[in-house]
C-alpha positions as CSV (number, residue, x, y, z in Angstrom):
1,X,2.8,-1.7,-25.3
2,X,0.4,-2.6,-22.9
3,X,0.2,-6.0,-24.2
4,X,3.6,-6.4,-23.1
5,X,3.9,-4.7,-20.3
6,X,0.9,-6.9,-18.9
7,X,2.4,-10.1,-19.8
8,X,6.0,-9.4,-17.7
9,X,4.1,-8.3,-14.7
10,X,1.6,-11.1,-15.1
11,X,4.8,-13.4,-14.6
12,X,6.7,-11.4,-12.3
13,X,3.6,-11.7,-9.8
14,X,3.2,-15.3,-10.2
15,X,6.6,-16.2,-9.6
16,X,7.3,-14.0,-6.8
17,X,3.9,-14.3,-5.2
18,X,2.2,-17.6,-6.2
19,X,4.7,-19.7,-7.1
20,X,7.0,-18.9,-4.2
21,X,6.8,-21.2,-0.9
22,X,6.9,-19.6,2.5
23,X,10.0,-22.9,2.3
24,X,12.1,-21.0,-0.3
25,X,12.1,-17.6,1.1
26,X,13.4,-18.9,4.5
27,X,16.4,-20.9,2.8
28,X,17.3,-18.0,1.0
29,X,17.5,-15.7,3.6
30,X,19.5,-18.3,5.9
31,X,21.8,-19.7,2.8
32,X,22.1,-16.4,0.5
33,X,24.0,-17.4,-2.7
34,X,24.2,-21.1,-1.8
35,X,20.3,-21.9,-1.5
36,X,19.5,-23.6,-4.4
37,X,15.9,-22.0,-4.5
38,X,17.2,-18.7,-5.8
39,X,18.2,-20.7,-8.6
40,X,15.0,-22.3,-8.8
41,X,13.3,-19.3,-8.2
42,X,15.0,-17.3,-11.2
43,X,14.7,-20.1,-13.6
44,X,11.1,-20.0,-12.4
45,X,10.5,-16.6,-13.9
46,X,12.2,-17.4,-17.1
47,X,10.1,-20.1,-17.8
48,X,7.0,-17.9,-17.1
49,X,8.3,-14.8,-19.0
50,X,8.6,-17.6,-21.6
51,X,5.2,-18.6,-21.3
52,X,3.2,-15.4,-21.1
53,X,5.5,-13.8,-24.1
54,X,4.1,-16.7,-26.0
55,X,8.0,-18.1,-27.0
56,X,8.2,-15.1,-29.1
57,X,11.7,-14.4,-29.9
58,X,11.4,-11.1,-30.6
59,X,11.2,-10.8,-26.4
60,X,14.1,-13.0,-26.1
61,X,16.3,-9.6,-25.2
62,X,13.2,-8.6,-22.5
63,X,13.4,-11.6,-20.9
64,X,17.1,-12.5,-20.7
65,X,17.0,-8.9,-18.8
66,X,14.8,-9.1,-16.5
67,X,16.1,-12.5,-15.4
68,X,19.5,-11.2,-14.7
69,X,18.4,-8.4,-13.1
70,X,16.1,-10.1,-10.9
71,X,18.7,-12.3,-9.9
72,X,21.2,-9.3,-9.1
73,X,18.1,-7.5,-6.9
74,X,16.9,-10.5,-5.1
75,X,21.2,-11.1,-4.1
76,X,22.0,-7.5,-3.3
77,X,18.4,-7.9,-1.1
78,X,19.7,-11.5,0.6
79,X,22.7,-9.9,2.1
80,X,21.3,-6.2,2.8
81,X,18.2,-6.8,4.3
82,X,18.1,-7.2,8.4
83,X,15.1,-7.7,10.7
84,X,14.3,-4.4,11.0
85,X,14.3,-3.5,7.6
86,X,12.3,-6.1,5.9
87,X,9.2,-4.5,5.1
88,X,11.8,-1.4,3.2
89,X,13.4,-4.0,1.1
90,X,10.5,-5.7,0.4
91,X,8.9,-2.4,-1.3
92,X,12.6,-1.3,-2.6
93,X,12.8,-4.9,-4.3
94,X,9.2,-4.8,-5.6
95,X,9.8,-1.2,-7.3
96,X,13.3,-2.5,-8.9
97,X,11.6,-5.2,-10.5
98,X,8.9,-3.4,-11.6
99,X,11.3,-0.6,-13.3
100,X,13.0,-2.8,-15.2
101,X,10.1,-4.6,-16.5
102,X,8.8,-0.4,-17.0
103,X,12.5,0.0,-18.6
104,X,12.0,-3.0,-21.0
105,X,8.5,-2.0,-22.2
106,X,10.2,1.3,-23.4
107,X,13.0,0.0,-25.0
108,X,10.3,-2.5,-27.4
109,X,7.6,0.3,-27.1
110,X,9.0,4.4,-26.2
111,X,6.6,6.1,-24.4
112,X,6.3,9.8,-23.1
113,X,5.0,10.0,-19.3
114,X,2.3,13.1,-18.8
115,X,4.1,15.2,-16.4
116,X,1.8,17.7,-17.5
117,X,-0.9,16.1,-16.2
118,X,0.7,15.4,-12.6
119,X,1.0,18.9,-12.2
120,X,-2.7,20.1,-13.3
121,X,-4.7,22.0,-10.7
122,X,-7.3,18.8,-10.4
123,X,-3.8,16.5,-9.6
124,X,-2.5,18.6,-7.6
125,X,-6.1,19.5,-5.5
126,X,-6.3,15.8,-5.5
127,X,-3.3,14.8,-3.8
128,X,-3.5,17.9,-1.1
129,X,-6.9,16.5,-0.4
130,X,-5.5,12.7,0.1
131,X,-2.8,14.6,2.5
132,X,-5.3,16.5,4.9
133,X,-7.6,13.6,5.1
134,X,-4.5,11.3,6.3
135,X,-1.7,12.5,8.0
136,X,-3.2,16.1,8.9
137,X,-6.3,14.9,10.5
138,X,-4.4,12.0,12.1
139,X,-2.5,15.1,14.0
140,X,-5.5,17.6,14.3
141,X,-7.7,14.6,15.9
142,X,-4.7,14.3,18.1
143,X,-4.5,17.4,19.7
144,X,-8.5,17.6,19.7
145,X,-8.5,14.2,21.7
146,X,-5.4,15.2,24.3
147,X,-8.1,15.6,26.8
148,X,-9.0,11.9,27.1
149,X,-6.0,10.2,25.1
150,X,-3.5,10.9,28.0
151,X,-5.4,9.8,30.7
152,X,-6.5,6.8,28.7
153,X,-2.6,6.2,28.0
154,X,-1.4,6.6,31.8
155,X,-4.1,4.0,32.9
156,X,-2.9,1.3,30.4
157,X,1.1,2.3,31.2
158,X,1.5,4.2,27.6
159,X,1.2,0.4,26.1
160,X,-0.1,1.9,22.7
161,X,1.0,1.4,19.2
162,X,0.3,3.1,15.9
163,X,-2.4,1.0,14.8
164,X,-4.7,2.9,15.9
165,X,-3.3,6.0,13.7
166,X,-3.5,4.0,10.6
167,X,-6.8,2.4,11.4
168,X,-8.2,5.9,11.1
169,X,-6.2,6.6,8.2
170,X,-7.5,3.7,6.6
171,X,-11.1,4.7,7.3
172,X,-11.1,8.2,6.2
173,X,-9.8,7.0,3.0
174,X,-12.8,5.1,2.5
175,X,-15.0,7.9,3.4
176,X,-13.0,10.0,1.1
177,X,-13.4,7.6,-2.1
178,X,-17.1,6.5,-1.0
179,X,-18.1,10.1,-1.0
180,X,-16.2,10.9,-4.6
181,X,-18.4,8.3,-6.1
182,X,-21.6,9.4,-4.4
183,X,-21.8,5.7,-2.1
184,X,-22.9,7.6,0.8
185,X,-24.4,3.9,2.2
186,X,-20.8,3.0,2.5
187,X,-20.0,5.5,5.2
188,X,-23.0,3.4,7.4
189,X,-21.5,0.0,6.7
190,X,-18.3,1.6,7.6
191,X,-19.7,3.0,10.9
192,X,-21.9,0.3,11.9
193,X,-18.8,-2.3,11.4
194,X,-16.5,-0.1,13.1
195,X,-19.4,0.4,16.0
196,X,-19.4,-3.8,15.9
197,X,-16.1,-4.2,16.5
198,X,-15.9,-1.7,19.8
199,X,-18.6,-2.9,21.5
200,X,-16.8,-5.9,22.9
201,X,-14.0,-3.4,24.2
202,X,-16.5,-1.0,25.6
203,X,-19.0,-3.4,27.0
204,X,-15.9,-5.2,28.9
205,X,-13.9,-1.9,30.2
206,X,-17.0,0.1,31.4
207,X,-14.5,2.9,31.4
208,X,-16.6,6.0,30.5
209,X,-13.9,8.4,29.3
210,X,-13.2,5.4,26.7
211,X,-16.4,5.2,25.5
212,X,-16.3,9.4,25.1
213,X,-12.9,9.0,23.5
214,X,-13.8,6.8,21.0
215,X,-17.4,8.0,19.9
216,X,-15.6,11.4,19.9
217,X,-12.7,9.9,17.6
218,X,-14.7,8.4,15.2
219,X,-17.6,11.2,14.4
220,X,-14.3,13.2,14.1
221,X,-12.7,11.5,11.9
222,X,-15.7,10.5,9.7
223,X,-16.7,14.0,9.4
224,X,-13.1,15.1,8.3
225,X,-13.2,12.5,5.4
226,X,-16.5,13.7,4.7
227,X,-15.7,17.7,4.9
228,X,-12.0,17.2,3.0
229,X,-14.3,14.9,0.1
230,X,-16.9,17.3,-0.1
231,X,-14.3,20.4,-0.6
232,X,-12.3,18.6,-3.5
233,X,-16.0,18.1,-5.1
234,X,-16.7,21.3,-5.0
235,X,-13.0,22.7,-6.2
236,X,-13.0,20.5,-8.9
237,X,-17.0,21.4,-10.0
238,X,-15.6,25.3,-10.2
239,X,-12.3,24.3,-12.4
């Protein structure tokens, strides 16, 4: 089964990744049905399901299937997808593809799912862990930071994006994982590259309420990873 299942995605991710110029995806966005590359693309895949199933016949069904359907997702995709919603329809047609392939390995090879173990208290501690170091210390470092985050934002015009939520959200989930596996010198290449990176935009502003803001933000943030890490340790030592 996972023989299989390893040698579809191995060819679904070489002929939708690799083996995909920058050239096709643009002509099939502009001609749809017409471009010739979705054909070219398709018969792409079917030559590389060919190739990592080994010509076996007995994945002749497997394959014929996939092809279709990747044909009908990547068409239904062309003449759905706008501007604005590229990056949904890029993870809507990625997660099609990948449940068929998912739907294909169970129709050769029938496997059971453990639900059971999605819903076990170390799962479930797990993923509220993953949740409070993200998205509910990207609002509690909000509020703690009003002080100097307005100001900051009425001096530059309220010119600010959200890379600078994710940026954080990115880094606590680092600290999170580096503490788990006990890689506590992580957390001080993390810090001293973060500290790299700022000093150019501190040394240039010479604004002291950014300098407070961001030293403030980032011991924060680093010790919120650290506490939410440290707290899942211990829950899961006790269960």
């Amino acid at each position: 089964m996972v023989e299989l299942f390893l040698m579809l995605i191995l060819a679904h991710l070489i002929g939708d990744f690799l083996f995909q110029p920058t050239a096709w995806v643009k002509d099939k966005k502009k001609r749809k049905l017409k471009s010739k590359y979705l054909y070219f693309h398709v018969g792409l895949h079917f030559l590389l399901l060919l190739f990592t199933t080994q010509f076996n016949r007995h994945y002749l069904f497997a394959i014929i299937l996939i092809v279709l359907s990747h044909f009908v997702i990547d068409s239904v995709k062309l003449f759905f997808e706008k501007k604005k919603t590229t990056k949904i329809w890029f993870f809507a047609d990625q997660f099609m593809h990948f449940g068929v392939i998912a739907a294909v390995v169970y129709y050769y090879y029938p496997y059971q799912i453990p639900f059971e173990i999605l819903y076990s208290s170390k799962s479930l501690a797990l993923l509220t862990a993953l949740i409070l170091v993200t998205y509910v210390a990207a609002i509690v470092l909000k509020l703690m930071l009003s002080k100097w985050s307005v100001p900051i934002a009425k001096k530059n015009n309220n010119d600010t994006n959200n890379a600078g939520k994710y940026i954080g959200i990115l880094e606590r989930l680092f600290i999170f994982f580096f503490v788990l596996i006990d890689f506590w010198e992580g957390i001080g290449f993390l810090l001293a590259a973060k500290s790299i990176f700022r000093f150019g935009d501190l040394k240039e502003s010479k604004d002291v309420k950014l300098t407070e803001y961001i030293l403030i933000g980032t011991l924060l943030s680093f010790g919120l990873g650290i506490l939410c890490a440290i707290l899942y340790k211990q829950f899961v030592f006790f269960n």
